[in-house]
Legacy VTK file of the C-alpha trace (Angstrom):
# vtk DataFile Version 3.0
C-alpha trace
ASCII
DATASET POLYDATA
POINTS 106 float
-23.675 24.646 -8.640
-20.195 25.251 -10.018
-19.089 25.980 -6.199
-20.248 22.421 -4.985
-17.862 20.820 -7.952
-14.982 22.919 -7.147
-15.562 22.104 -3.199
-15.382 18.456 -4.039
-12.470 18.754 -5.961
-10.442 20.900 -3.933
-11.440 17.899 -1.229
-10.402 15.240 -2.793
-7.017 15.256 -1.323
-8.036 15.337 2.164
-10.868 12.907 1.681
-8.604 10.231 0.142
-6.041 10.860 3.607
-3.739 12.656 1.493
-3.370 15.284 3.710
-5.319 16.700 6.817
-6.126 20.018 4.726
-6.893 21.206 0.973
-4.401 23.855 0.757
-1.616 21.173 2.137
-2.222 19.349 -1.138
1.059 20.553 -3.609
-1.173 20.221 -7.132
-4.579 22.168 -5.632
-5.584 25.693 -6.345
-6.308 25.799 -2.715
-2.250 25.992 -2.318
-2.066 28.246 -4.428
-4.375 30.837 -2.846
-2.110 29.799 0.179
0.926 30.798 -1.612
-0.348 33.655 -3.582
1.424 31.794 -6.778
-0.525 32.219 -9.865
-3.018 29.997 -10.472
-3.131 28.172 -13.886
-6.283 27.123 -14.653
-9.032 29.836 -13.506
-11.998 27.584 -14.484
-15.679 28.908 -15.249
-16.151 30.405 -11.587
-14.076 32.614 -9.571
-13.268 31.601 -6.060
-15.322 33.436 -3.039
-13.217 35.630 -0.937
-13.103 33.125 2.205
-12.458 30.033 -0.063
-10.394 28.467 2.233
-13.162 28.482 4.751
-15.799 27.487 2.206
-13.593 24.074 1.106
-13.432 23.343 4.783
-16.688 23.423 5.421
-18.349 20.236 5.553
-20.844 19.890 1.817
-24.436 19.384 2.251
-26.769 16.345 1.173
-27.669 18.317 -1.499
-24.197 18.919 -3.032
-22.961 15.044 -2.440
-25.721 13.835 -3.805
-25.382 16.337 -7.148
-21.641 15.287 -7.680
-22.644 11.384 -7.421
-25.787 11.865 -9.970
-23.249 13.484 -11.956
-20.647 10.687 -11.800
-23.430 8.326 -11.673
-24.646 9.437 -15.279
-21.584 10.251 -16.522
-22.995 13.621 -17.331
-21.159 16.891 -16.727
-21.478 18.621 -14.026
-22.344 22.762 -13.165
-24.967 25.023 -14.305
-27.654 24.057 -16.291
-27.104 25.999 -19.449
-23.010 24.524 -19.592
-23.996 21.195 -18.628
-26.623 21.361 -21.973
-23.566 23.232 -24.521
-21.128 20.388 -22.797
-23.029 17.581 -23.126
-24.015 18.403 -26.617
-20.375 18.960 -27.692
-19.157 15.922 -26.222
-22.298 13.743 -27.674
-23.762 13.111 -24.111
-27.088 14.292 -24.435
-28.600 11.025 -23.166
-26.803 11.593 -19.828
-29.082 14.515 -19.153
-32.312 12.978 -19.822
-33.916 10.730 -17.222
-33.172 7.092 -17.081
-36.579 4.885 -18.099
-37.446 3.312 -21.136
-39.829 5.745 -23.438
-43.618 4.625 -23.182
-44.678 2.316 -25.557
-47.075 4.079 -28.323
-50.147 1.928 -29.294
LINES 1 107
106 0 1 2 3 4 5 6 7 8 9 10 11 12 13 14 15 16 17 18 19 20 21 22 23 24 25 26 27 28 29 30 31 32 33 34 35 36 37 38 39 40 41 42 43 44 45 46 47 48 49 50 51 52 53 54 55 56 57 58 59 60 61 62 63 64 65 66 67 68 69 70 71 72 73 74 75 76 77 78 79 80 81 82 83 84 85 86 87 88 89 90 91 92 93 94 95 96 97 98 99 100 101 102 103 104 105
């Protein structure tokens, strides 16, 4: 799941018209795998071998739809267990439940 987040991200750039490819984009770790500079933030996944190729490739249903629930609920966003330790260390535990009102007990 953390691959679909990092896609998005490392599309953002090219989405917005920025520029007509990811690793065109000055500030993206997608240059920097161009450039073979370091890269300064690893984050919690480490990139396939054809990343390049995988950022280009156009995301699924399934993986659009993930990163708008997540921006849509203001939850975080990757694997299960992380998304529980995040959202309890940054108080959003209600974020990761469903959205309805509890039933009524009688």
């Amino acid at each position: 799941m953390c691959e679909y987040l990092y896609h998005d991200i490392e599309r953002n750039p090219v989405r917005a018209g920025l520029v007509p490819r990811a690793e065109q984009w000055r500030w993206s770790s997608a240059n920097v795998a161009t450039t073979g500079g370091p890269r300064v933030d690893p984050g919690p996944i480490s990139c396939p071998a054809a990343w390049l190729a995988y950022v280009h490739e156009p995301q699924t249903e399934t993986e659009v739809e993930c990163v708008r629930e997540s921006l849509r609920r203001a939850r975080p966003f990757g694997e299960p267990a992380w998304m529980a330790q995040a959202a309890e260390r940054l108080s959003l535990q209600a974020s990761l439940r469903p959205r309805r009102r509890p039933r009524r007990v009688r």
